[in-house]
N, C-alpha and C positions, 0 to 999 in steps of 0.2 A: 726601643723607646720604653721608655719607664714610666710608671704612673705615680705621684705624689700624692697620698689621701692623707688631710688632713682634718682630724675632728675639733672642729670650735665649738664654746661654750663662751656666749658673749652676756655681762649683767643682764638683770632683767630690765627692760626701758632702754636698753640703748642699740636697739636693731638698729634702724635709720643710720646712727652716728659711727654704729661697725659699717653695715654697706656702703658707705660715703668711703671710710677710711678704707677700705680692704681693696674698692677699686681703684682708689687713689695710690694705694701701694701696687699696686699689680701693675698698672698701666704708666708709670712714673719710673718705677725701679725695677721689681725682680720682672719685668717682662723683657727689659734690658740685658739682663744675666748671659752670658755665652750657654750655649746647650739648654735652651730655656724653649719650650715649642707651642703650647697650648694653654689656657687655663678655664676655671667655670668653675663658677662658686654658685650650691645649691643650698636652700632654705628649708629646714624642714618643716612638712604642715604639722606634726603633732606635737612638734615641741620648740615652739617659735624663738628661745634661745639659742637654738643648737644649728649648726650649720658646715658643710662640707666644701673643704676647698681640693678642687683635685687640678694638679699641674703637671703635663708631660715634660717631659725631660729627655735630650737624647740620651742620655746616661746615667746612672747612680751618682756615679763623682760629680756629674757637671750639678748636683744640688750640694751632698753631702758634703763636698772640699770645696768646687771651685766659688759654688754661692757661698754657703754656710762660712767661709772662712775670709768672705769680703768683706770690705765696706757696704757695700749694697746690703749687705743682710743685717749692719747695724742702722744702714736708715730707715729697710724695712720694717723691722721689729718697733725704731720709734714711732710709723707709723698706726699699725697694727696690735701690738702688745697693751696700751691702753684698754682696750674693749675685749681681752680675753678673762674670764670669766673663773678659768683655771688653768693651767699647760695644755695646748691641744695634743692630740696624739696624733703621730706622725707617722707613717708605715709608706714603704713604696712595692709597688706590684710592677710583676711582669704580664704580657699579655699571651693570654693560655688558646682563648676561643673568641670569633665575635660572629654576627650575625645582624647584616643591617636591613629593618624591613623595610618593605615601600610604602608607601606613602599614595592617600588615597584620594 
């Protein structure tokens, strides 16, 4: 499994109209994608433009080629690309250690 981290920077004033859009893209298209597993998009408290999209993936390719190289990733982008801010930065990790706690 792969992990997708992607850093957004959305204008200033248009959080609402990014969150409406991003879940509209995620739940509409790229959740669609082959090799496509998980997603969760975080807000950050100190800098209310800024925001984390992270998307597993069973594999590197199944984003890189098999998305990135669809139609799906040009009607993603129309949906999302409006309310980016500047290019997000886009990095994928492997998973090294994890540790789940309980819950009280």
């Amino acid at each position: 499994m792969i992990l997708e981290v992607a850093d957004i920077h959305t204008p200033e004033g248009e959080q609402v109209e990014f969150e409406r859009a991003i879940r509209l893209g995620l739940d509409t298209v790229l959740s669609k994608s082959p090799g496509f597993h998980n997603y969760e998009v975080r807000h950050s408290l100190e800098t209310p433009t800024r925001y984390l999209l992270l998307i597993q993936w069973n594999s590197l390719e199944d984003h890189t080629v098999r998305f990135r190289e669809s139609e799906s990733y040009t009607k993603w982008s129309a949906i999302v690309r409006p309310f980016f801010g500047r290019p997000p930065e886009v990095q994928h990790f492997e998973l090294v250690a994890r540790h789940e706690g309980t819950e009280e």
